[in-house]
C-alpha positions as CSV (number, residue, x, y, z in Angstrom):
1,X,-7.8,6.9,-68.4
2,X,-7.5,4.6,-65.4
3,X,-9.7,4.4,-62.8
4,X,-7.8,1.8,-60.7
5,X,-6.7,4.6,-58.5
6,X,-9.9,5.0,-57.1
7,X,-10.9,1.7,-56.4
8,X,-8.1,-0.7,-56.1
9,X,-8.1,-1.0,-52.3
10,X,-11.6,-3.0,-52.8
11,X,-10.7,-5.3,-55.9
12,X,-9.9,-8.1,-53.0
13,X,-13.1,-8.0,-51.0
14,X,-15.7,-10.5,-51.2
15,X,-18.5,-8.3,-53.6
16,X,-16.6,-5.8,-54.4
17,X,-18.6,-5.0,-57.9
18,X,-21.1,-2.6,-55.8
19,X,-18.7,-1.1,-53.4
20,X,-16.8,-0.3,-56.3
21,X,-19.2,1.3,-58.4
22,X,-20.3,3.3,-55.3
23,X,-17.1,4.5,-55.3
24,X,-16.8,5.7,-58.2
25,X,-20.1,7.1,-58.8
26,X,-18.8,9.1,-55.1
27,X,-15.4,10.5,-56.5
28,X,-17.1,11.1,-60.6
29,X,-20.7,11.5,-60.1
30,X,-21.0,8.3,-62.9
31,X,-19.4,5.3,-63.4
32,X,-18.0,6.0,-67.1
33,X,-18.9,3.3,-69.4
34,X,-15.4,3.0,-70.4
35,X,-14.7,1.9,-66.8
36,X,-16.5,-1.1,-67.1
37,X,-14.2,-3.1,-69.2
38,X,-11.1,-2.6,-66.7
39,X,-13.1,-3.1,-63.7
40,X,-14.1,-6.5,-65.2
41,X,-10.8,-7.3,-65.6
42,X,-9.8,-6.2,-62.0
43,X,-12.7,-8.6,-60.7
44,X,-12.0,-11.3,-63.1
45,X,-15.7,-11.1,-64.3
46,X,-17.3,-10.6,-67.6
47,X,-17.8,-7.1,-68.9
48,X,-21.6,-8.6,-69.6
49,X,-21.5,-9.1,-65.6
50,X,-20.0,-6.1,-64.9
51,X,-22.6,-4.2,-67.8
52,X,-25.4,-6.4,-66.6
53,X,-25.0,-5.2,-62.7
54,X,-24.7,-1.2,-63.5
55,X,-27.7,-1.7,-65.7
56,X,-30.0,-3.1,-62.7
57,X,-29.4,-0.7,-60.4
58,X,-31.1,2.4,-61.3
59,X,-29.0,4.8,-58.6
60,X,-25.5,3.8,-60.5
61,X,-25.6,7.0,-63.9
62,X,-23.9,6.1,-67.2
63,X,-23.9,10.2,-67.5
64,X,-23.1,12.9,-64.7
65,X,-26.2,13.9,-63.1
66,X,-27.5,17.5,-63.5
67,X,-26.4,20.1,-60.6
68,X,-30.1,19.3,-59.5
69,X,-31.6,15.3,-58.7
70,X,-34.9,14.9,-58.4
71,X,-36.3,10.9,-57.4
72,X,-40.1,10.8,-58.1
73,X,-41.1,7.1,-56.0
74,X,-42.9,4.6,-58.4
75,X,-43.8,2.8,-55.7
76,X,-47.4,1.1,-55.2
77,X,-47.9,3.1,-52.7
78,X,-47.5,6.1,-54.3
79,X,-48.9,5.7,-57.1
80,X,-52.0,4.8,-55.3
81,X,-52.0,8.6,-54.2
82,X,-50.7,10.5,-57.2
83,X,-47.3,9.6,-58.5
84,X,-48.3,8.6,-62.1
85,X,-49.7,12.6,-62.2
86,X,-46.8,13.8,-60.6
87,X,-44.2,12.7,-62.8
88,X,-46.3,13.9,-65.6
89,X,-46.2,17.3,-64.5
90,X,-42.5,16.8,-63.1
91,X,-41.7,16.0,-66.8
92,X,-43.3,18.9,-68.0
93,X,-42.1,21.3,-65.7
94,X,-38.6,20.4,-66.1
95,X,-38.9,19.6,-69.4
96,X,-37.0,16.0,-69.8
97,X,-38.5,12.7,-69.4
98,X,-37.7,10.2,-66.4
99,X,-34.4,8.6,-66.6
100,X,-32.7,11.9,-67.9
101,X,-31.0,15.2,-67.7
102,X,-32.4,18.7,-69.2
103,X,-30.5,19.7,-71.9
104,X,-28.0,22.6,-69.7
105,X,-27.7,19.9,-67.3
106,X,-29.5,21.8,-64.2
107,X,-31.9,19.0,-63.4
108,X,-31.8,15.2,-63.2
109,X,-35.1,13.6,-63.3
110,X,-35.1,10.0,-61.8
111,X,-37.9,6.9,-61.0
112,X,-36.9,5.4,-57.5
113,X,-39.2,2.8,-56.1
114,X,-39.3,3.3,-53.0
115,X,-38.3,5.9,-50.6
116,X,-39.4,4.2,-47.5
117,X,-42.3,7.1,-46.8
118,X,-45.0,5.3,-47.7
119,X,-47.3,7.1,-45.3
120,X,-46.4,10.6,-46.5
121,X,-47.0,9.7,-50.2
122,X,-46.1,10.6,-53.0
123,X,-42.8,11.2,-51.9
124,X,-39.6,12.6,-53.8
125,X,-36.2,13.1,-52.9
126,X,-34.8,16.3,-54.0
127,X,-30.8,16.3,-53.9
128,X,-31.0,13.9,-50.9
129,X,-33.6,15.7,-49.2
130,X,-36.8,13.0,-48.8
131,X,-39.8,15.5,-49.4
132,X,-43.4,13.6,-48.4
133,X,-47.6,14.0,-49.7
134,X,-45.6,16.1,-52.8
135,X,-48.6,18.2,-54.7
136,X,-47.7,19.8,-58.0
137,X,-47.7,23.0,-56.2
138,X,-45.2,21.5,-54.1
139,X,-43.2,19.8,-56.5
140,X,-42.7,23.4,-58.3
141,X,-41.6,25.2,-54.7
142,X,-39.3,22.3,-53.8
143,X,-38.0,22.3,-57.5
144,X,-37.3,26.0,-57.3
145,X,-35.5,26.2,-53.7
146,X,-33.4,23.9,-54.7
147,X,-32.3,25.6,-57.7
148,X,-32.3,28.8,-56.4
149,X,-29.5,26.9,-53.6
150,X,-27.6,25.8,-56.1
151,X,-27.7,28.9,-58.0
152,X,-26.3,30.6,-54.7
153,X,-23.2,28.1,-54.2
């Protein structure tokens, strides 16, 4: 499969490497590994460049993301008020460690570091939605409405 089609209107602007994984991860919800070699060659870089760039950024997926993202901030500042015991009971509730997907794909469970809402900490981001001072209790009721709102589209 090519994925030219989607990007080929940025292969001639200065950076285009982000822009175009941007892109695709908008039209796919991932950038498919087997993208990277032909988007190397549009660019004229190396696939390690290309590999090495979509392997910095944590917000470019490898994999779809489940119908449901959850970003738990790793910041400083919110660890200093709880994050390291959220994400343990994040991971327990949904049942998947950081970095991954439940197994039937309803929940994506990600580290950001930082969500800019460092006064309202810990913060999460719940399908785009920035949630601040996130409790466990909280965490379960934001987890479930946004569930229950996918469940209804």
């Amino acid at each position: 499969m090519s994925y030219r089609d989607i990007y080929a209107d940025l292969v001639d602007e200065p950076g285009a490497l982000l822009p175009i994984f941007h892109r695709i991860q908008d039209r796919l919800g991932h950038v498919p590994q087997d993208a990277l070699p032909e988007i190397a060659q549009a660019l004229n870089l190396s696939r390690a460049e290309v590999h090495g760039v979509m392997s910095f950024y944590h917000d470019f997926r490898a994999e779809p993301a489940g119908r449901c993202v959850v970003k738990v901030c790793r910041a400083e500042a919110c660890q200093a008020m709880g994050a390291n015991a959220l994400v343990r009971h994040a991971e327990q509730r949904i049942g998947t460690p950081l970095g991954s997907t439940c197994a039937d794909g309803s929940v994506t469970l990600e580290a950001t570091y930082c969500l800019g809402n460092c006064a309202l900490s810990p913060a999460v981001m719940v399908n785009g939605a920035l949630k601040g001072r996130v409790t466990p209790e909280r965490f379960d009721a934001l987890l479930a409405a946004a569930q229950h709102k996918e469940q209804a589209a």
